[in-house]
LOGU-208320 format. One record per residue (C-alpha): x, y, z. Coordinates in steps of 0.5 Angstrom, whole numbers, plus 500, padded with zeros to 3 digits. Layout:
N
XYZ;...
end
This chain:
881
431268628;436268634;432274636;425272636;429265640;430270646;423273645;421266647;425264653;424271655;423272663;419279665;420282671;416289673;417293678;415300681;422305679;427304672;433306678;431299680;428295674;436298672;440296677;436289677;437287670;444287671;443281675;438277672;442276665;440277658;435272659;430277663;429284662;426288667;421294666;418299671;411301672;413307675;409307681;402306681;398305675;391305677;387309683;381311685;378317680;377323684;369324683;362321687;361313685;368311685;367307691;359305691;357302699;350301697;353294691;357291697;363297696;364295688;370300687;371303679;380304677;381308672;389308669;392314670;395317663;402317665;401310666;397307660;403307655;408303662;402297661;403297654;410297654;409291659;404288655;407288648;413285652;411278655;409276649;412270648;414270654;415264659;414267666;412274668;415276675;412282679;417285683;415291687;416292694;414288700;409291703;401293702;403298696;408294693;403288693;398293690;401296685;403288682;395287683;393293679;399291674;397283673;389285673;390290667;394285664;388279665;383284662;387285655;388278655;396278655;397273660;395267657;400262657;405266661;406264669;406269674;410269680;409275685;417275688;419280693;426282696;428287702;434289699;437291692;443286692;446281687;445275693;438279696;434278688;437271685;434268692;428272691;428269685;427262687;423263691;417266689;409266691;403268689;400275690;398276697;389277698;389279705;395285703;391287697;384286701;388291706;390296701;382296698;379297705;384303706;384306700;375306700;376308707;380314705;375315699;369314703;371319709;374324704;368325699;362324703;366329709;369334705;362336702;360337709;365341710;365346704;357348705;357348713;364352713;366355707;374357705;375350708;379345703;377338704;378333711;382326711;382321715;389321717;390328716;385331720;387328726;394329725;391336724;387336731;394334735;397340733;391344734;391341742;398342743;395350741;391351745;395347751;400353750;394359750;392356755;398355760;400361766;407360768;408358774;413362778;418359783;426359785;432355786;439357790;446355787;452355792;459355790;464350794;470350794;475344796;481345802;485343795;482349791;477345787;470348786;464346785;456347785;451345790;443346790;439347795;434341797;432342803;431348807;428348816;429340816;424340810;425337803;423342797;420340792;419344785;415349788;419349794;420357793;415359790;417367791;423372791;422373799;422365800;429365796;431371800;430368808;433360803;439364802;439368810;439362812;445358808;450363808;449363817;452356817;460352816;459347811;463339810;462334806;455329810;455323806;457320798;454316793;457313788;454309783;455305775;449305771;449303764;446307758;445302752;444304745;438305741;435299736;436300729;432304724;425303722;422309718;419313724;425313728;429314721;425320719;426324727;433322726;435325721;429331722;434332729;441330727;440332719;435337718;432333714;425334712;420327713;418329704;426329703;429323708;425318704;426320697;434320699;433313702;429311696;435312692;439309697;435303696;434302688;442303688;448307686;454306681;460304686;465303681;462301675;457297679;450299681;448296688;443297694;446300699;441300705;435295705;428297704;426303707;419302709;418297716;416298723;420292724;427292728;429285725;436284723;438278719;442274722;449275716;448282718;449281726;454277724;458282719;457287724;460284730;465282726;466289724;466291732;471288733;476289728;474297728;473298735;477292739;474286743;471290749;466293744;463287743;457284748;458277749;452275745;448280740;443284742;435283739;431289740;423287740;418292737;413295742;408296735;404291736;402290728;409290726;411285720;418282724;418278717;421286714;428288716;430294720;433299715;441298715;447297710;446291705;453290706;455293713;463293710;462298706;464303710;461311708;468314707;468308702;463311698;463318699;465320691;460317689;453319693;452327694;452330700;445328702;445321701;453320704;450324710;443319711;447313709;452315714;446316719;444309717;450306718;453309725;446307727;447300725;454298728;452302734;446297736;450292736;456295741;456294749;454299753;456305756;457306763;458312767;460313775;455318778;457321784;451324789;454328795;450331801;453338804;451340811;452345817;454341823;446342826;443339818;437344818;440346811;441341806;445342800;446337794;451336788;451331783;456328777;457324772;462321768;462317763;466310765;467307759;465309752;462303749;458305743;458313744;465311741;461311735;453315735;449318740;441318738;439326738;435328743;428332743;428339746;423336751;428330753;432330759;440329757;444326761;450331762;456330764;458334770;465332773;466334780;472334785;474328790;471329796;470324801;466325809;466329813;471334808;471341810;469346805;470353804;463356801;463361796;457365793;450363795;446365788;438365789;435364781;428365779;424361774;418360770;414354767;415353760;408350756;410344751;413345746;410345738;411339735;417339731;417334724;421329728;416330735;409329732;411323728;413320735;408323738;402319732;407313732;405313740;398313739;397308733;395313727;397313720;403310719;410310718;410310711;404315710;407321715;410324710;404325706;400327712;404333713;405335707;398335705;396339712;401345709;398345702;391345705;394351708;392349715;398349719;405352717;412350719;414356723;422355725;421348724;416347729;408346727;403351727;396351727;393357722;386359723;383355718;386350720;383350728;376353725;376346721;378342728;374345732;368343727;370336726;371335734;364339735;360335730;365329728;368328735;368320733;372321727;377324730;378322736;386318737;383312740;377311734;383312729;388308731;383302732;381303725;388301724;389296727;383293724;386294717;393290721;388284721;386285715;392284713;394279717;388274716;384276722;379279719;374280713;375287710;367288708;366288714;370292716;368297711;360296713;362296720;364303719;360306713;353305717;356309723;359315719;354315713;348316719;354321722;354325716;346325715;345328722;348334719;344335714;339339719;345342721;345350721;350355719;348359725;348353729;357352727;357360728;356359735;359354736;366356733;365362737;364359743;369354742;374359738;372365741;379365747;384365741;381370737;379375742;384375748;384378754;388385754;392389759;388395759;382390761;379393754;373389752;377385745;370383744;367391743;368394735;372399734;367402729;360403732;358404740;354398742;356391736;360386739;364382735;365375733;366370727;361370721;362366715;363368708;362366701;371366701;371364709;370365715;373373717;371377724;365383725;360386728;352384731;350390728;351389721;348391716;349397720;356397722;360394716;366393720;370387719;377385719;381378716;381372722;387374726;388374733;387383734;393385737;399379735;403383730;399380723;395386722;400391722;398398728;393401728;389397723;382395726;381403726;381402718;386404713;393406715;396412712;403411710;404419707;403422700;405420693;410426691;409424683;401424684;400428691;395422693;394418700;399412700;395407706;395401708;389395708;386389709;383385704;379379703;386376701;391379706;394386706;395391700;398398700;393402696;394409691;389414692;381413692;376410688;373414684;366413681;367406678;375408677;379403682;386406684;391402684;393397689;399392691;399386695;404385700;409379699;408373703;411374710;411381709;410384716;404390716;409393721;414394717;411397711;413404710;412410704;417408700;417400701;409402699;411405693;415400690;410395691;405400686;411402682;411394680;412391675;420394674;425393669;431389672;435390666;436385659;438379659;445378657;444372652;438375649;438382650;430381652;429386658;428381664;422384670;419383676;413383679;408380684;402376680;397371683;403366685;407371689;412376687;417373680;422375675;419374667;424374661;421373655;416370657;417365662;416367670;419364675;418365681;422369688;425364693;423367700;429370701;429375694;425381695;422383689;424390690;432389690;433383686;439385681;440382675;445377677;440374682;435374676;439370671;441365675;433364677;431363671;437358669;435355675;428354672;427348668;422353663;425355656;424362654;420364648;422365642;421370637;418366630;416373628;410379626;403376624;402379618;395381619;396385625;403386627;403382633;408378635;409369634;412366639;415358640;414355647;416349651;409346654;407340658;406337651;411339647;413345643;407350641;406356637;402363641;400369637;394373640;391369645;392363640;396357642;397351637;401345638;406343633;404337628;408331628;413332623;416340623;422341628;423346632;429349629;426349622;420353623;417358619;413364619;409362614;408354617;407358625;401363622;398357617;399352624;395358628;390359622;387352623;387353630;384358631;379355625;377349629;376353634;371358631;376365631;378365624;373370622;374376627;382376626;381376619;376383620;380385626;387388622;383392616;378395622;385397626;388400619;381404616;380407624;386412622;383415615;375415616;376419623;380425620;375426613;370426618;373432621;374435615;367434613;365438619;368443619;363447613;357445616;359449624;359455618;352456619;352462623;348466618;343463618;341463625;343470623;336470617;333467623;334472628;332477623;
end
């Protein structure tokens, strides 16, 4: 009876993660219980038709899977229930997510009699959860009318664009809303480095020294009464008659400025600046700065007791509650002293003009804890971001620091030469006690540049006048941190979502991160020029940050989400219509034209790049295949020539390739021509020639291999693949290496696990080998033993859905019931025969071992017997006769 009681009174809460649902349940007592929707349960289905324009935007879910037992789980548990209470997190997803669930409930009729109250709180502390708890509300139309506009958007534009895409340009993947214009800005900033010519100009330095003895530098700033600007002296020869005329004069000390400025602390985090900072200071990637904050935020075992340590990690506001000003600056005082306390608290105000200022910034729960505190119980990477996190906090809330600037003008006695040097000393350290913000390489840091005591009219000794030539430097590619400011700026997508975004650009094989700077493939700058050309609205910054700001409205009430949705579907879907007349030849020309300056640049030797190397007359440019696009001649089918879409000349396609194959050298063991090629899929060495109908063998090089450093014995290994490492030193299995569809790998009993970057598949040892597949979450088989049909081995696996049997191509699933460490031949071979037999395999593997044994016999009785009838030489004797 107790039990069912306690069913009858029982609270349900869900939220998204069982990190959370645990870490809740130990605050609300015995008479909730706490389960976990494991993020989203229900999405759009990846087909035509889910979300249909043409019925005022109806939108079909479907539930995922994974999630059907999680909504069972929560139905079976609110029966009897007296409240359930959706908990999941306060914004636009958390709000869907807790829709999906109470729709899904609402249609298999498991809430009648149950209220349910929408609760949402910012933090994961005791107090944060117990107040949210009395202060419930209902779910929030306008956040979930937000969501449904976002997701049709993304839906429409995906399935209706990425068509287009695929029949216009093959070998491309798919188009996005967000993505591609994230795409495009790292594509423009491409074409701005190619585009760029340095600049040459030149600066002069002179060495002072004081009557003291104290040095210092000085630079030029003007020359014959004449300010210089930055291009002031433009050549070698102008620096030279600069420097002639500095070193004909005496100098002394003209005039002093000196100055306090004030340099004040940067506002606490919201998720963008989160992520560039740790992307500067941690090295973080955007992917992992968030999982690591997540983690933070469900909670972590401090001594016996699992607590939130930051609040919510997904915001654009820089709000801090008033108990979180307070405790910080009681904090300041204590730790750093009262002059590192301002006299009233500093507010920050967002410039985002959609922020939700009832959201926190990202900060501690509990600004006392201090990271030595629990550094024991976080890992490296947690302590390092909750540190980051930390630091940031405190520091907004200190006083600012100051700095004594000195600028001192040096002159000769006429003043036709003006020479300047400048200083900086930091006064006061105010909240660089405690942190200072990371800076882009393209940002101008103030340095500190201690200068001696001078004071007017001070002689000086000059020293040696140093003329330094200089060029312009394109911008820089966007770093993570870089191109997330940057699409926080212009409004697109937001902070919540840049994560993805850049993720999905690098699985699409579209940009590559190169030294941590994003760079822009050839697919993905064909995909750009494409949209641009035939798309331009779509992918223009203002048109998607405006887009944005109407599902802010949404949100906010200001606006109504089918209109939006009609607004933009009559526009886009006639966009999409228009191009259905749209010729292939027309793309080609227009990506030859457009792309054109990249792929056939300019040479030195004023060479024409566009001339084939194979034919006298064909010109070259980019054709489109049934793999995608790639470079050949006009005079095709004539002149076969074609080369992989590179850039001829930077190094990816090795020396010499655009003649043809490269000759490595000889094989010593078979005495045929090694060389080097290119494929449709990349370079590959090659052994000897076709023959007939015969292939020779062939090895593709490992990712990031250079062509150039490709030679005969490398490329000899690579055809000698796959190679023996050595035995397992558990199972005595040979382990070996080898490079498949996926790159290069080691395998062991069945298993493959791929290389890291690091390991060549050449000369990774045995030791590396075993610790890969330690690593590797995959099992190896097991031997289970022969079949007795043909001999061939039956193996044990762990697949995605449980332990199944392999004989012969013929995978089977264990039934319910038999366990692993029991089976049997005899129960593996039955298993595999009712397979087989389902799937209509049993009759020819029963005929296949007895034709395997019979072959040997008959075909020696059948010489045997022959061999009487070649005796019929007499009678071709009598018939000759």
């Amino acid at each position: 009876m107790g039990p069912i009681l306690l069913r009858e009174i029982m609270n349900v809460v869900v939220v998204e993660s069982p990190a959370k649902a645990k870490t809740i349940n130990k605050y609300l007592g015995n008479d909730f219980i706490v389960l976990a929707s494991y993020g989203h349960v229900r999405d759009l289905p990846a087909k035509d038709g889910s979300v249909r324009p043409d019925a005022d935007f109806e939108m079909d879910w479907e539930v995922d899977p994974k999630a059907q037992k999680n909504i069972t789980a929560i139905s079976q548990a609110i029966k009897g229930a007296s409240t359930l209470y959706l908990a999941t997190d306060p914004d636009r997803e958390g709000e869907a997510i807790s829709w999906h669930v109470y729709r899904l409930l609402e249609e298999k009729k498991s809430l009648k009699g149950i209220d349910v109250k929408r609760v949402v709180f910012h933090e994961i502390t005791k107090d944060a959860v117990l107040e949210a708890m009395r202060n419930p509300r209902a779910l929030n139309d306008e956040l979930i009318e937000a969501y449904m506009a976002r997701r049709a958007l993304d839906y429409l534009v995906g399935f209706t664009l990425s068509p287009v895409l695929w029949r216009k340009l093959p070998g491309s993947r798919s188009a996005g809303r967000v993505q591609s214009v994230a795409l495009r800005l790292i594509c423009d900033r491409e074409s701005e480095i190619e585009r760029f010519n340095p600049q040459e100009y030149w600066s002069v330095k002179t060495a002072f020294t004081t009557p003291d003895g104290s040095p210092f530098t000085a630079h030029l700033t003007h020359l014959d009464g004449q300010k210089l600007d930055k291009f002031g002296l433009p050549d070698s020869a102008a620096a030279k008659k600069a420097v002639e005329a500095i070193t004909t004069f005496d100098y002394s000390v003209r005039t002093v400025e000196r100055k306090r400025t004030k340099r004040n602390p940067a506002p606490p985090f919201t998720t963008s600046t989160l992520q560039q900072e740790a992307s500067r200071k941690l090295g973080f990637r955007t992917n992992r700065t968030m999982q690591i904050a997540q983690r933070l935020y469900e909670g972590i075992d401090i001594g016996g007791e699992t607590v939130g340590l930051i609040t919510y990690m997904r915001t654009d506001s820089f709000t801090l509650s008033q108990d979180a000003i307070k405790g910080t600056r009681e904090l300041i005082v204590d730790r750093f002293g009262g002059k590192y306390l301002p006299a009233s608290p500093r507010v920050y105000k967002t410039k985002a003009k959609n922020a939700q200022e009832a959201h926190e910034a990202i900060r501690p729960t509990d600004v006392t804890r201090m990271p030595r505190d629990v550094a024991a119980r976080l890992s490296d990477e947690q302590l390092k971001l909750y540190e980051l996190i930390w630091k940031r906090t405190v520091a907004c809330q200190m006083e600012s620091a100051e700095f004594d600037q000195v600028a001192v003008d040096i002159t000769p006695p006429r003043g036709t030469v003006v020479l300047r040097a400048t200083g900086s000393v930091l006064a006061f350290d105010g909240f660089l006690n405690l942190y200072q913000e990371g800076r882009d390489e393209s940002d101008e840091d103030d340095k500190e540049n201690r200068l001696p005591d001078l004071k007017e009219g001070m002689a000086l000794s000059r020293g040696e006048v140093t003329p330094e030539q200089h060029f312009t430097q394109p911008p820089p590619r966007y770093s993570e941190a870089s191109l997330v400011k940057k699409m926080e700026e212009l409004g697109i997508g937001r902070p919540s979502t840049y994560s993805s975004i850049l993720s999905v650009l690098q699985d699409r094989n579209y940009v590559k991160l190169e030294k941590k700077r994003f760079e822009p493939e050839d697919r993905g700058r064909l995909v750009t020029t494409f949209l641009m050309n035939f798309f331009n609205r779509y992918v223009e910054y203002n048109f998607t940050a405006d887009l944005e700001n109407q599902l802010d409205d949404i949100s906010n009430g200001r606006a109504d989400w089918k209109t939006v949705l009609r607004d933009f579907w009559s526009a886009f879907s006639k966009a999409v219509d228009d191009t259905k007349e749209l010729r292939v030849r027309d793309v080609l020309d227009t990506l030859d034209a457009e792309l054109g300056p990249h792929f056939f640049r300019e040479t030195e030797d004023g060479k024409n790049p566009r001339a084939c190397p194979t034919c006298a007359d064909g010109r070259l440019g980019i054709k489109l295949g049934k793999f995608g696009a790639f470079i050949g001649c006009s005079n095709y089918p004539e002149c076969g020539y074609t080369r992989p879409l590179v850039v001829a000349g930077n190094g990816d396609e090795g020396p010499a390739m655009d003649d043809g194959p490269r000759e490595l050298g000889v094989d010593p063991a078979s005495g045929l021509q090694v060389t080097l090629r290119k494929g449709p899929y990349g370079m590959y060495v090659q052994l000897g020639e076709a023959e007939g109908k015969i292939k020779p063998k062939r090895s593709s090089l490992p990712k990031g291999t250079e062509a150039a450093s490709v030679d005969l014995p490398r490329a000899l290994g690579l055809l000698a693949l796959p190679r023996d490492i050595g035995p397992h030193p558990e199972t005595s299995e040979m382990i070996s290496a080898g490079i498949g569809r996926y790159g290069p790998y080691v395998k062991h009993a069945g298993v493959y696990v791929s290389l890291k970057p690091e390991d060549d598949v050449l000369s990774v040892g045995i030791n590396r080998a075993v610790a890969l597949l330690a690593d590797s979450k995959k099992k190896p088989a097991k031997s289970v033993g022969e079949h007795p049909a043909d001999g061939k081995p039956v193996t044990l696996h762990e697949g995605r859905f449980g332990p199944y049997v392999q004989h012969n191509g013929v995978r089977a699933t264990l039934p319910k019931g038999v366990a692993e460490a029991d089976l049997t031949l005899d129960q593996a071979v039955e298993i595999l025969a009712a397979k087989a037999a389902k799937s209509g395999k049993t009759p020819p593997k029963k005929k296949a071992a007895p034709k395997k044994k019979a072959a040997p016999k008959k075909k020696p009785a059948a010489k045997k017997k022959a061999a009487p009838k070649k005796k019929a030489a007499p009678r071709k004797k009598a018939a000759a006769s």
